[in-house]
N, CA, C and O atoms as a GROMACS GRO file, in nm:
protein
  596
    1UNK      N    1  -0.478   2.161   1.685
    1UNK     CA    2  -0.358   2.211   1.621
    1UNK      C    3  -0.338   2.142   1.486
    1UNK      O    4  -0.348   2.020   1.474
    2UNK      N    5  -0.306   2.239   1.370
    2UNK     CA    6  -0.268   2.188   1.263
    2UNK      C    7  -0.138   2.178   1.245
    2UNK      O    8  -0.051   2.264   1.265
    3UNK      N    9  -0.126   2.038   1.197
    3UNK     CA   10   0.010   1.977   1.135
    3UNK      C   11   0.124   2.091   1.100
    3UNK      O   12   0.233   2.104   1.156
    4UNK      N   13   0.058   2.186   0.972
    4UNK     CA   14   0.118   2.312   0.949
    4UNK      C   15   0.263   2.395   1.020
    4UNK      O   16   0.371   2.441   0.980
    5UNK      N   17   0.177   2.378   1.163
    5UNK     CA   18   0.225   2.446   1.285
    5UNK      C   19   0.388   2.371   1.307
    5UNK      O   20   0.492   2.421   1.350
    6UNK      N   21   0.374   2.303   1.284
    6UNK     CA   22   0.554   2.157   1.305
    6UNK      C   23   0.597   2.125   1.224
    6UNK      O   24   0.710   2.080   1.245
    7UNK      N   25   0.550   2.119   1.078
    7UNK     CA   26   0.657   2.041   0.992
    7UNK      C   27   0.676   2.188   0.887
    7UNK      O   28   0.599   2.284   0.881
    8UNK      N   29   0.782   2.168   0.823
    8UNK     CA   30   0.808   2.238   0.696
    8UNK      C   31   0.835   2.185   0.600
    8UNK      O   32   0.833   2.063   0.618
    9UNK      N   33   0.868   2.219   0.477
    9UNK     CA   34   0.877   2.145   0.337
    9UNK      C   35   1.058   2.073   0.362
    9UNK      O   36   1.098   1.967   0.314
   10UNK      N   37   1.118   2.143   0.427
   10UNK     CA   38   1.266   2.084   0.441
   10UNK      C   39   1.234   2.020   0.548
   10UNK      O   40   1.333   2.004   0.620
   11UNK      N   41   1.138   1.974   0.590
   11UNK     CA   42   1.157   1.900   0.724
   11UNK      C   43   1.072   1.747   0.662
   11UNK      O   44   1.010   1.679   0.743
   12UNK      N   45   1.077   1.711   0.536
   12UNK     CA   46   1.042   1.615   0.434
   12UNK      C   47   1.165   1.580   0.363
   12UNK      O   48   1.241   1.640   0.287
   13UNK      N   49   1.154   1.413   0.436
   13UNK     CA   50   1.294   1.351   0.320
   13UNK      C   51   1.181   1.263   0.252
   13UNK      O   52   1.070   1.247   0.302
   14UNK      N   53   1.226   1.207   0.132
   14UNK     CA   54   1.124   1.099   0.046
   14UNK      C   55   1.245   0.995  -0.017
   14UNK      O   56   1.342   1.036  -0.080
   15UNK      N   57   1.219   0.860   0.011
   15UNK     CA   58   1.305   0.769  -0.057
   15UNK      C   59   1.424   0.734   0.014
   15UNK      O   60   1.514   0.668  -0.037
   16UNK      N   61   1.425   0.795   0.180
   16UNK     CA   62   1.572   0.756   0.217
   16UNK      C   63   1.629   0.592   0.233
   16UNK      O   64   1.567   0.486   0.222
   17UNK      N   65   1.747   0.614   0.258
   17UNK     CA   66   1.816   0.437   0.232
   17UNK      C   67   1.852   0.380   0.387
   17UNK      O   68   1.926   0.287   0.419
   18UNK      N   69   1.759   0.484   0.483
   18UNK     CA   70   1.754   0.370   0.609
   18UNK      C   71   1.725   0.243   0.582
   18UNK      O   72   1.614   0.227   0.531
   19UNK      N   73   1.818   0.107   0.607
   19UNK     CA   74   1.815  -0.004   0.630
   19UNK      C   75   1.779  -0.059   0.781
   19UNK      O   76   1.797  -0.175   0.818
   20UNK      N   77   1.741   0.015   0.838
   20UNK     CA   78   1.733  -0.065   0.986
   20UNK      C   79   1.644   0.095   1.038
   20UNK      O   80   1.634   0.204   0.980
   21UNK      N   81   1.596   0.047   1.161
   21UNK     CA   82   1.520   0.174   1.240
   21UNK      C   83   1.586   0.220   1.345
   21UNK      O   84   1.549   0.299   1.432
   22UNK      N   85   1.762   0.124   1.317
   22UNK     CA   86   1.865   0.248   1.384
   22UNK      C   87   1.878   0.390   1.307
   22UNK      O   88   1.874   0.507   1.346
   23UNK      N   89   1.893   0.336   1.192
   23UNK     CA   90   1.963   0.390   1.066
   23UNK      C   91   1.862   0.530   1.039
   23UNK      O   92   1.891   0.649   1.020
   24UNK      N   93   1.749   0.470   1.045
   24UNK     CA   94   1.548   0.576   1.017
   24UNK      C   95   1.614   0.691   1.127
   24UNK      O   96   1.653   0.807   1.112
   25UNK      N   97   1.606   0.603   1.241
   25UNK     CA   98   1.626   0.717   1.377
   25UNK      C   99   1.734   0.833   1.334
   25UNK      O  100   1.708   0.951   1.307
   26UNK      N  101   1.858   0.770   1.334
   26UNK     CA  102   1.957   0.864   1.284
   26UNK      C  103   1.924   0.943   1.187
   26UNK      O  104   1.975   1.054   1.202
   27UNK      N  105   1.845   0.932   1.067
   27UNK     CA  106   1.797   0.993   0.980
   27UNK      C  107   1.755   1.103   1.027
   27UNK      O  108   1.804   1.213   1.000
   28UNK      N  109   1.665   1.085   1.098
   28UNK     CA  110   1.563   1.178   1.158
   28UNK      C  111   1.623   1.252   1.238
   28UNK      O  112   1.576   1.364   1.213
   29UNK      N  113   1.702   1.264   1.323
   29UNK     CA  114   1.751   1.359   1.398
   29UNK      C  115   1.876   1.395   1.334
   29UNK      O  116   1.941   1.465   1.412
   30UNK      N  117   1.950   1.373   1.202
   30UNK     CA  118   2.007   1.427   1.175
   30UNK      C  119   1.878   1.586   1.019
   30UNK      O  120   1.901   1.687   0.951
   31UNK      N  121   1.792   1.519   1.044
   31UNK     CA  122   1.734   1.624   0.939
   31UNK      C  123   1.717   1.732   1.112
   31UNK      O  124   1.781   1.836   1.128
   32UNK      N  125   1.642   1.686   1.196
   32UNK     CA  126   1.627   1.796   1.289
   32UNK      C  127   1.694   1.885   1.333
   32UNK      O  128   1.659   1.998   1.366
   33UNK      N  129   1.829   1.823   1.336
   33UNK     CA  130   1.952   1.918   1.376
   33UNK      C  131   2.024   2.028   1.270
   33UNK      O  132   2.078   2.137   1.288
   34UNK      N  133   1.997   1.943   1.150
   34UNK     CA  134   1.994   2.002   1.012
   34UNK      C  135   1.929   2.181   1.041
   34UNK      O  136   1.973   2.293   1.018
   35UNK      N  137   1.788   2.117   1.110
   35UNK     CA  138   1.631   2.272   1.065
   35UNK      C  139   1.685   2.324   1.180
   35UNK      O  140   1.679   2.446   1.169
   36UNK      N  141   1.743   2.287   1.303
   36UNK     CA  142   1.725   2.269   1.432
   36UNK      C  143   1.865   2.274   1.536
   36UNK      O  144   1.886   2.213   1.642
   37UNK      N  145   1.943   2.362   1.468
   37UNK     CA  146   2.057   2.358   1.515
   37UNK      C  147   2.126   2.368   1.621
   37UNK      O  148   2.236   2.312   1.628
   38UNK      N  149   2.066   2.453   1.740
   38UNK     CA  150   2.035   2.413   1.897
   38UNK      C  151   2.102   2.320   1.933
   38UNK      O  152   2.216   2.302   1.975
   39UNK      N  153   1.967   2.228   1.900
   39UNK     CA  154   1.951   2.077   1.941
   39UNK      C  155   2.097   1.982   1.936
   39UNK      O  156   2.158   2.054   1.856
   40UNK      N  157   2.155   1.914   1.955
   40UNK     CA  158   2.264   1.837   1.956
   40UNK      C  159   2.187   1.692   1.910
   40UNK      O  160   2.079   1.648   1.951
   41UNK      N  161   2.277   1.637   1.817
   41UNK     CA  162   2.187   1.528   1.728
   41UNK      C  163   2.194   1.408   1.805
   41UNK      O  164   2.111   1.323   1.772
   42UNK      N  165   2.294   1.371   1.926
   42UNK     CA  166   2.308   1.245   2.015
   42UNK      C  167   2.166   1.304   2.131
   42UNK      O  168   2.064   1.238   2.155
   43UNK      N  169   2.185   1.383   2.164
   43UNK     CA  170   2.040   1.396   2.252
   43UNK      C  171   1.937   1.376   2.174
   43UNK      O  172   1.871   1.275   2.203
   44UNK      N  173   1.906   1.430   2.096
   44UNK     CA  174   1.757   1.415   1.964
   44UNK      C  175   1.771   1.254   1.934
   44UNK      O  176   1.672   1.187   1.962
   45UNK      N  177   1.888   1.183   1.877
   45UNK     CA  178   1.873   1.043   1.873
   45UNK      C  179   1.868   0.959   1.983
   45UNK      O  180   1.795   0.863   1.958
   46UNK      N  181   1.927   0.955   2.124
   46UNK     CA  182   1.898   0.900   2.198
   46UNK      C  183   1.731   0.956   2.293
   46UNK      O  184   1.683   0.874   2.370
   47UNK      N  185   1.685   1.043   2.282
   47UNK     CA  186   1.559   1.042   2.344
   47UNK      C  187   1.476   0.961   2.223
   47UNK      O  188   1.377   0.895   2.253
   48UNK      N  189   1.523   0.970   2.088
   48UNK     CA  190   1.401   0.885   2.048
   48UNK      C  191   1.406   0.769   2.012
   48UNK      O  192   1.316   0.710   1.953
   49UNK      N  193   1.580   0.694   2.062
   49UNK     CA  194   1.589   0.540   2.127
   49UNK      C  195   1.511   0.517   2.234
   49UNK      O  196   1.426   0.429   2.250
   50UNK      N  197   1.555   0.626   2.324
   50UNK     CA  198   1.437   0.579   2.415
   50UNK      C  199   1.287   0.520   2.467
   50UNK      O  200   1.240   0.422   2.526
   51UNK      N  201   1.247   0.641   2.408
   51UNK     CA  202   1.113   0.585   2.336
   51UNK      C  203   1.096   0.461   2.327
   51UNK      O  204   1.055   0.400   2.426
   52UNK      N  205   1.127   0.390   2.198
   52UNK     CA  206   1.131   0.334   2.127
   52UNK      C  207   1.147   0.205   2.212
   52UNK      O  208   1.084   0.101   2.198
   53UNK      N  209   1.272   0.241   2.330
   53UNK     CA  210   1.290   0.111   2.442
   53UNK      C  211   1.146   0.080   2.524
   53UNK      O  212   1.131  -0.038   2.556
   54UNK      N  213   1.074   0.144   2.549
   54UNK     CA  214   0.941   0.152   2.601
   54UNK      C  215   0.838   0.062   2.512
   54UNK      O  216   0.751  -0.011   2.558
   55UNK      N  217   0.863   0.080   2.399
   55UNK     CA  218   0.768  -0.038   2.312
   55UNK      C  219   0.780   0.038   2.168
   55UNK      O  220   0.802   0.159   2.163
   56UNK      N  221   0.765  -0.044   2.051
   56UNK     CA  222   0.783  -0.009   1.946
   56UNK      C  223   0.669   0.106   1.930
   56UNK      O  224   0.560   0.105   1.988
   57UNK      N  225   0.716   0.207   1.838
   57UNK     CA  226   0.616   0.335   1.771
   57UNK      C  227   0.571   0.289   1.652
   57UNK      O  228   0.509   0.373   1.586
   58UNK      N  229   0.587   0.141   1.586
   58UNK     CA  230   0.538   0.126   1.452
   58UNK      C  231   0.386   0.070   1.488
   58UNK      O  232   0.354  -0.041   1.529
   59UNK      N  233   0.312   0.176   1.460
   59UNK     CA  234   0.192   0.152   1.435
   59UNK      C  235   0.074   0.071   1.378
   59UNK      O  236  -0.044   0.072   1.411
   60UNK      N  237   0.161  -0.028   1.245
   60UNK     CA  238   0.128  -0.098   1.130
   60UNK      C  239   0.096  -0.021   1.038
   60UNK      O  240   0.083   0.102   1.046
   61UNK      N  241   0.080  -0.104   0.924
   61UNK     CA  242   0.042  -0.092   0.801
   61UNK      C  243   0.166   0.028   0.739
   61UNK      O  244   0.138   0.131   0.678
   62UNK      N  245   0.277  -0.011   0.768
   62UNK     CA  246   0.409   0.000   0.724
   62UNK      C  247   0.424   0.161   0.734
   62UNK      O  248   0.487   0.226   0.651
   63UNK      N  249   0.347   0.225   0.863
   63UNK     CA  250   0.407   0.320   0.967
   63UNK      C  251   0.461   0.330   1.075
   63UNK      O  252   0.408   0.271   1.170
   64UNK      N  253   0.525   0.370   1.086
   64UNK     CA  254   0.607   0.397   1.264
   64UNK      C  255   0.570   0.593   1.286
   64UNK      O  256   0.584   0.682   1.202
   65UNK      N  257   0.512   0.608   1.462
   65UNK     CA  258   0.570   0.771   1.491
   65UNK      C  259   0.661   0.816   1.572
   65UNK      O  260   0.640   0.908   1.651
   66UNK      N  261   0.736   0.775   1.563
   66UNK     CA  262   0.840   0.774   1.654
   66UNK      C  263   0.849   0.928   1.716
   66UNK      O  264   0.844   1.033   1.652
   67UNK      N  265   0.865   0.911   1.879
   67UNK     CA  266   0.918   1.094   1.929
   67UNK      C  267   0.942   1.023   2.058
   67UNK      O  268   0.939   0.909   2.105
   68UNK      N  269   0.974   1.175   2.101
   68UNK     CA  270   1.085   1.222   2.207
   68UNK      C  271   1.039   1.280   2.281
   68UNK      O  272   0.921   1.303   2.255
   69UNK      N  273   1.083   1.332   2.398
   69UNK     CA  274   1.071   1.446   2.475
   69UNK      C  275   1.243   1.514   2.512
   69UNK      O  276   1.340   1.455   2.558
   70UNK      N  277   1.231   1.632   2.476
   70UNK     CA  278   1.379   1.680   2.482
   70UNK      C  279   1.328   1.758   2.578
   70UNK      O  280   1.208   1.780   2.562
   71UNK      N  281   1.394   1.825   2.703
   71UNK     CA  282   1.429   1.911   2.784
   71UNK      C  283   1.431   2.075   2.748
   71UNK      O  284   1.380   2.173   2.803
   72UNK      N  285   1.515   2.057   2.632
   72UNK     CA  286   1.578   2.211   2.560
   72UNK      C  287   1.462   2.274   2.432
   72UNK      O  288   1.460   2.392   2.397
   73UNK      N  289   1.365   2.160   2.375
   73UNK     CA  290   1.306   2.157   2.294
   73UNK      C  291   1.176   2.310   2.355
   73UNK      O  292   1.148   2.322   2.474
   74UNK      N  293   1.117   2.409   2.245
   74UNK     CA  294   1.024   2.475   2.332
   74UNK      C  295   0.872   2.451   2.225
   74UNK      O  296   0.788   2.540   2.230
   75UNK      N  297   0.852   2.353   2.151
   75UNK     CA  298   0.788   2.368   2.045
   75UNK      C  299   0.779   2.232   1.998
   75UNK      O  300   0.886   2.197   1.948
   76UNK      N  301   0.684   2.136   1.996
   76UNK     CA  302   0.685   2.032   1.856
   76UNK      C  303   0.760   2.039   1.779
   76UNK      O  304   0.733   2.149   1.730
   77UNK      N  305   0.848   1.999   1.721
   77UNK     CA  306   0.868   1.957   1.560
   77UNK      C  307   0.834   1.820   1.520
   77UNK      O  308   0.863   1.720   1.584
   78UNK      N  309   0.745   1.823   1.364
   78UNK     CA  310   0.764   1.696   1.294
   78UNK      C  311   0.872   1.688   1.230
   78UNK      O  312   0.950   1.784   1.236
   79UNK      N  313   0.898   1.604   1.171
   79UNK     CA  314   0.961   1.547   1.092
   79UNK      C  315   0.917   1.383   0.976
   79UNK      O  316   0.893   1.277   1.034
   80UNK      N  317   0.914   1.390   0.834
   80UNK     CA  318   0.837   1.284   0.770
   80UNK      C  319   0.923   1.236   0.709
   80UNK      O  320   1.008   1.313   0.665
   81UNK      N  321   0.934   1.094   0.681
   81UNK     CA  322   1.072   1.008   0.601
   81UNK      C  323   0.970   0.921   0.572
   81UNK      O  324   0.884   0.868   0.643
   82UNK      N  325   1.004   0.912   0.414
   82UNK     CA  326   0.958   0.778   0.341
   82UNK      C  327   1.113   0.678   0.333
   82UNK      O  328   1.224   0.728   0.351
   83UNK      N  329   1.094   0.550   0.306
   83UNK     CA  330   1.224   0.474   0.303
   83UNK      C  331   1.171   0.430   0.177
   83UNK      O  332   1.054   0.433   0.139
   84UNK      N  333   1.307   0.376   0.100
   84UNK     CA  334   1.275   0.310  -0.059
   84UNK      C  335   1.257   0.196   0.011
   84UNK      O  336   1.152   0.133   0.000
   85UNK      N  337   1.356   0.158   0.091
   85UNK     CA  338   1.226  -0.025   0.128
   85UNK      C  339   1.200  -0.024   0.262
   85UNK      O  340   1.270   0.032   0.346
   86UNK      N  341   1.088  -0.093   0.286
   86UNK     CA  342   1.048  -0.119   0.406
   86UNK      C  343   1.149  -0.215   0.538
   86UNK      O  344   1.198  -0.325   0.514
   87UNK      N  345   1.159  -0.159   0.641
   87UNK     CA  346   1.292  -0.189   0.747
   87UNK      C  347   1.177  -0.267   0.839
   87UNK      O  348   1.057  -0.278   0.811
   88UNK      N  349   1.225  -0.304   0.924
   88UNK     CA  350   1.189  -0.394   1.050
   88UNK      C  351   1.223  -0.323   1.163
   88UNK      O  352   1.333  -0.286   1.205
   89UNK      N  353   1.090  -0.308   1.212
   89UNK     CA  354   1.088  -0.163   1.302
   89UNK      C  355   0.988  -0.270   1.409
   89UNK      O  356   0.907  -0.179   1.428
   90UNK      N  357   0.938  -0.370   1.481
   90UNK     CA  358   0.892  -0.418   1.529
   90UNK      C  359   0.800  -0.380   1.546
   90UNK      O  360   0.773  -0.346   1.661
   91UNK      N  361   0.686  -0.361   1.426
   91UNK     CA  362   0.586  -0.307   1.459
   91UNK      C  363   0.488  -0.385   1.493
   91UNK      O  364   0.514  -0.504   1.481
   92UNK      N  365   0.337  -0.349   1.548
   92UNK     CA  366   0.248  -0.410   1.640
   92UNK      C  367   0.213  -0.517   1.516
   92UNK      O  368   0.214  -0.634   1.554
   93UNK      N  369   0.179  -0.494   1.357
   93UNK     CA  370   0.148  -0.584   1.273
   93UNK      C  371   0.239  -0.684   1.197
   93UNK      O  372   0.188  -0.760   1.114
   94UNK      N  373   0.392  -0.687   1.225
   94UNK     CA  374   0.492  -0.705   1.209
   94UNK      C  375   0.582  -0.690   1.025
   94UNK      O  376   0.684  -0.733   0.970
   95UNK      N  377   0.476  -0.612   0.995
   95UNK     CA  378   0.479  -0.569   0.843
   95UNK      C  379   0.592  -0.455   0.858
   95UNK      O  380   0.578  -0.367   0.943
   96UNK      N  381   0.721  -0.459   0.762
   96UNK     CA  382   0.791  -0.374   0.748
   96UNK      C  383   0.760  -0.225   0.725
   96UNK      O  384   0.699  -0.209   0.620
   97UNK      N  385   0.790  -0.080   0.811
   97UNK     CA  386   0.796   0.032   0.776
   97UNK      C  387   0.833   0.095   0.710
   97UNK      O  388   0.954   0.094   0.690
   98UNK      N  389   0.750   0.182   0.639
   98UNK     CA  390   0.823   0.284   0.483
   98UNK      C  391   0.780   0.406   0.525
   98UNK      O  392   0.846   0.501   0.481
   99UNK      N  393   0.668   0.437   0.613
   99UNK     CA  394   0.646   0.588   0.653
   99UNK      C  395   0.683   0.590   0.783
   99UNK      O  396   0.648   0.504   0.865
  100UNK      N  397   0.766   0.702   0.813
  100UNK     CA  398   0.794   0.779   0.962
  100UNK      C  399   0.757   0.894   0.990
  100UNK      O  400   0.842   0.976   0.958
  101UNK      N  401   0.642   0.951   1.048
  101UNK     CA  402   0.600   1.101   1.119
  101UNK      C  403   0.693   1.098   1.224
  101UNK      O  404   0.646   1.014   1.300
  102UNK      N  405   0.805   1.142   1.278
  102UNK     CA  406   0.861   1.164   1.387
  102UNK      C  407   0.820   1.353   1.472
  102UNK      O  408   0.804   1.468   1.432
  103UNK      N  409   0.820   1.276   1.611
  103UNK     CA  410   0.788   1.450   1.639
  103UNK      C  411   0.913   1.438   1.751
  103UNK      O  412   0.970   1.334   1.784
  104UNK      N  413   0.931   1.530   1.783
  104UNK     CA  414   1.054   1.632   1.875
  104UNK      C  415   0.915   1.703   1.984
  104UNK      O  416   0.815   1.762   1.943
  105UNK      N  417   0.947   1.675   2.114
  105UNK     CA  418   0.847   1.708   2.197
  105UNK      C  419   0.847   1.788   2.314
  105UNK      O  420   0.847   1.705   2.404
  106UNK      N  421   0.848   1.906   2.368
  106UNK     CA  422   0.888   1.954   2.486
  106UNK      C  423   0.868   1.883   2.577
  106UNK      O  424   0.760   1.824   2.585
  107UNK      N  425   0.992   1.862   2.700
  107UNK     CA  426   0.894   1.814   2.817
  107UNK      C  427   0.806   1.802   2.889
  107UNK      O  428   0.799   1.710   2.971
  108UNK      N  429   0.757   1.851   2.880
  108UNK     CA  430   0.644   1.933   3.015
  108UNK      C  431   0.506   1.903   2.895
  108UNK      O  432   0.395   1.913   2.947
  109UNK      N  433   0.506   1.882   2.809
  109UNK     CA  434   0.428   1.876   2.728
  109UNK      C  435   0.296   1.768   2.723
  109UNK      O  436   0.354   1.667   2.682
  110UNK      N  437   0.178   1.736   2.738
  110UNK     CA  438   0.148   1.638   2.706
  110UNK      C  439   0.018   1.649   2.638
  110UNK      O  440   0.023   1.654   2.515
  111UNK      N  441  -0.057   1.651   2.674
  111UNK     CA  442  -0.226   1.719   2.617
  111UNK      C  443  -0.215   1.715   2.467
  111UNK      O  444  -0.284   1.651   2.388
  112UNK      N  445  -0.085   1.820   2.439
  112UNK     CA  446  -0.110   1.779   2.291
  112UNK      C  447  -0.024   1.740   2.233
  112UNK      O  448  -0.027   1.772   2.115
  113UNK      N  449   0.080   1.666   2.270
  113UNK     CA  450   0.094   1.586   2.150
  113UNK      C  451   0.018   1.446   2.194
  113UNK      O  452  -0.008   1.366   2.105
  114UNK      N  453  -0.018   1.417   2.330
  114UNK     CA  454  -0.128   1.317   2.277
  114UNK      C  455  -0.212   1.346   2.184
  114UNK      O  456  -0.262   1.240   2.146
  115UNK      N  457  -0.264   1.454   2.115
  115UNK     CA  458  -0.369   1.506   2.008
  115UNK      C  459  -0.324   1.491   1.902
  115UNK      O  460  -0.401   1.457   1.811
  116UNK      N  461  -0.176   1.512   1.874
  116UNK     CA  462  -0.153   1.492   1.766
  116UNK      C  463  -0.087   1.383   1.717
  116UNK      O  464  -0.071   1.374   1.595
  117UNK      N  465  -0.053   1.313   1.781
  117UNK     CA  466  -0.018   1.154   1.787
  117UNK      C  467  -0.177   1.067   1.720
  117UNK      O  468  -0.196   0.965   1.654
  118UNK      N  469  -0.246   1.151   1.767
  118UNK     CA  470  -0.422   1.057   1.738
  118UNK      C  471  -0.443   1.081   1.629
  118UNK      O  472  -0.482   0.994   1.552
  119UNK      N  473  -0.420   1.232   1.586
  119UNK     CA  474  -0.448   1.281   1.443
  119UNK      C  475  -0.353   1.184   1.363
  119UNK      O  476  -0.403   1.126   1.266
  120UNK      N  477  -0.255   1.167   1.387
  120UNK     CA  478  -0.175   1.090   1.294
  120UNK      C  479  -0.210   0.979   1.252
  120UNK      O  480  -0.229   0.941   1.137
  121UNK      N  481  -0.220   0.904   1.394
  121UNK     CA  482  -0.280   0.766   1.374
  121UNK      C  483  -0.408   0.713   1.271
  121UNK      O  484  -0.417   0.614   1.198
  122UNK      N  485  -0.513   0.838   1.302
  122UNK     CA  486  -0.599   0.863   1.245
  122UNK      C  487  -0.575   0.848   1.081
  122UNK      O  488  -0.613   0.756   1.009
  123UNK      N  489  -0.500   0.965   1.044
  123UNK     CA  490  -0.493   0.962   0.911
  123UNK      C  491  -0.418   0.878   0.848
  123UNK      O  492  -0.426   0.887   0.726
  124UNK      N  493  -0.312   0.760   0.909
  124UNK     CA  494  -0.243   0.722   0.869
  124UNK      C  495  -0.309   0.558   0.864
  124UNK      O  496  -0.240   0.457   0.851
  125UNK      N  497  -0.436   0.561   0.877
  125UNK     CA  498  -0.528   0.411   0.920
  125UNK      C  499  -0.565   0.431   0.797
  125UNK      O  500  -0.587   0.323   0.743
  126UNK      N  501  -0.581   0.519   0.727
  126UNK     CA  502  -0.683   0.510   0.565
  126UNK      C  503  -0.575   0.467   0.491
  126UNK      O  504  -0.465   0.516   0.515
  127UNK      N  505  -0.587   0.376   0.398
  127UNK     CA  506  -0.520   0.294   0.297
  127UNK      C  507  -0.484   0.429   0.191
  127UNK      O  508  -0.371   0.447   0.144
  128UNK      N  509  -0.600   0.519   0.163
  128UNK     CA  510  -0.608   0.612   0.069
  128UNK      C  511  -0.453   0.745   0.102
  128UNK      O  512  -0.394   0.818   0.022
  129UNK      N  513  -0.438   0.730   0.218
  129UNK     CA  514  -0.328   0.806   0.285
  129UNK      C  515  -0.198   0.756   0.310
  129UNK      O  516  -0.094   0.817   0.339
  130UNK      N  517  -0.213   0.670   0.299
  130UNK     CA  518  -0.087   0.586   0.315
  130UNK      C  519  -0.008   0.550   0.158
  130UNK      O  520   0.114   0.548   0.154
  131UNK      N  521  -0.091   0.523   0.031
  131UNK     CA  522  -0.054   0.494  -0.063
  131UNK      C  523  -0.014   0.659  -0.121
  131UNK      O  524   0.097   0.680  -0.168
  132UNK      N  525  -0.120   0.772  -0.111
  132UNK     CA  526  -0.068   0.904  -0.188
  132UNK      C  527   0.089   0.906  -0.093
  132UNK      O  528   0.197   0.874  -0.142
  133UNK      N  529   0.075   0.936   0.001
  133UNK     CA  530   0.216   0.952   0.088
  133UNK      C  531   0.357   0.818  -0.018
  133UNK      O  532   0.470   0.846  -0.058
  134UNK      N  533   0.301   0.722  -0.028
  134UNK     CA  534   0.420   0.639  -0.073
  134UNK      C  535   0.438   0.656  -0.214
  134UNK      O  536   0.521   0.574  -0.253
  135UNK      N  537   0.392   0.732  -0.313
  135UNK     CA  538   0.372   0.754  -0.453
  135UNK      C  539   0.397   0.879  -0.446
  135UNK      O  540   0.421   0.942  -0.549
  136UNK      N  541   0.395   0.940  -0.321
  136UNK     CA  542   0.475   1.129  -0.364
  136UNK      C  543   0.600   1.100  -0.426
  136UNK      O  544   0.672   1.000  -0.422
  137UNK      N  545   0.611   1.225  -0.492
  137UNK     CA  546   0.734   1.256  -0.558
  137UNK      C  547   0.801   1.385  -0.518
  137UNK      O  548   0.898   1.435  -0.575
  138UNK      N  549   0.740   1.432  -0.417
  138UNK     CA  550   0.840   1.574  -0.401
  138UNK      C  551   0.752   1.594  -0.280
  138UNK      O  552   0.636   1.559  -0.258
  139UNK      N  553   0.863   1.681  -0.187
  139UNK     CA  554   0.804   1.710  -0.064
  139UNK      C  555   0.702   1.786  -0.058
  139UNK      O  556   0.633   1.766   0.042
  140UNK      N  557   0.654   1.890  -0.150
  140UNK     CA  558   0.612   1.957  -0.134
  140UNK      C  559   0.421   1.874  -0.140
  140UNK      O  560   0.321   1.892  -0.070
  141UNK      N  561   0.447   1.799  -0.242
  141UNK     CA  562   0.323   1.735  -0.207
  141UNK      C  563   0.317   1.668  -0.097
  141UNK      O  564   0.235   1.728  -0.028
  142UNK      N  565   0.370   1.545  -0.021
  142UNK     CA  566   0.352   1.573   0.109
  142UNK      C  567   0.313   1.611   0.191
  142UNK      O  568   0.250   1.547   0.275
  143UNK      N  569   0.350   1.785   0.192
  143UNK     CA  570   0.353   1.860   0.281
  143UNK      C  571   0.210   1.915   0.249
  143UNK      O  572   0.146   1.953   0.347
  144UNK      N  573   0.139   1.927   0.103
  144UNK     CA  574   0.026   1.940   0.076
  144UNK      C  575  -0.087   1.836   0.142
  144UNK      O  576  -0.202   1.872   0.165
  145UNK      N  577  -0.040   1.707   0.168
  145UNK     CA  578  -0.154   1.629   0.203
  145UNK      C  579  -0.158   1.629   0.343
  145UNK      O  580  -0.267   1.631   0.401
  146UNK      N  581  -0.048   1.627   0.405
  146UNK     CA  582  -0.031   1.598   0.552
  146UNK      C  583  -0.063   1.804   0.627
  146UNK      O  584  -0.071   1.822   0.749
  147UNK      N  585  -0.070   1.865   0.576
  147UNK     CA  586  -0.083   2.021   0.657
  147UNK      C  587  -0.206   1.996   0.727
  147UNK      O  588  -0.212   1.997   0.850
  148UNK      N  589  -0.276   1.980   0.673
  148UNK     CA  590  -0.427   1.956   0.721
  148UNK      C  591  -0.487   1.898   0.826
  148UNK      O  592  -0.588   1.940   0.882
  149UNK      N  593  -0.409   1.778   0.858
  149UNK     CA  594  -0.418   1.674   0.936
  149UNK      C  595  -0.454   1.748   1.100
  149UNK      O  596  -0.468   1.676   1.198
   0.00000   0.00000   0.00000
């Protein structure tokens, strides 16, 4: 599955002023509820506290992927947030986070977003991917580098 398939160009914030990876979280499920109106933004933020209570999603090298599994959800969604500074997200390398891939996950789901959790990881291990992502200037590029994935 391509990236394509879950995120959209409004589903890209760049530069937000999360101070904390309470603050990221809230971010994020308030853009989802934003695309995603269904959804109720205390369920979308507390499933992906949850998570999160299970062991940190920051990956290193100043990424986190944070997701969920919602009940009501019938479809993946991503969601991508750059932060202007890097927060303390307890990640495995303990280097502050500036990129967030967040996904929104059906329950019942698993096969693939384990797949696409890997793809992420994957692309988000190259230095070369991590720096275009932090030097975008508009979502739309972004959304140009990451479709592919």
């Amino acid at each position: 599955m391509k990236l394509r398939n879950l995120i959209k160009i409004d589903q890209i914030h760049l530069n937000n002023n999360a101070s904390s990876k309470k603050k990221a979280l809230e971010a994020i499920s308030q853009i989802i509820t934003d695309n995603y109106p269904e959804y109720n933004i205390n369920r979308v933020f507390e499933t992906l506290v949850e998570r999160e209570r299970l062991g940190s999603t920051g990956i290193g090298h100043g990424v986190a992927l944070p997701h969920g599994r919602l009940s009501e959800c019938t479809d993946t969604i991503g969601i991508f947030i750059s932060l202007k500074n890097g927060i303390d997200y307890d990640a495995i390398d303990r280097e502050p986070v500036k990129l967030l891939f967040a996904l929104l996950i059906p329950e019942h789901s698993t096969e693939e977003h384990l797949q696409i959790l890997a793809k992420l990881a994957e692309f988000f291990r190259a230095s070369g991917n991590r720096q275009m992502l932090e030097n975008a200037t508009s979502p739309e590029t972004v959304y140009n580098l990451i479709i592919n994935i």
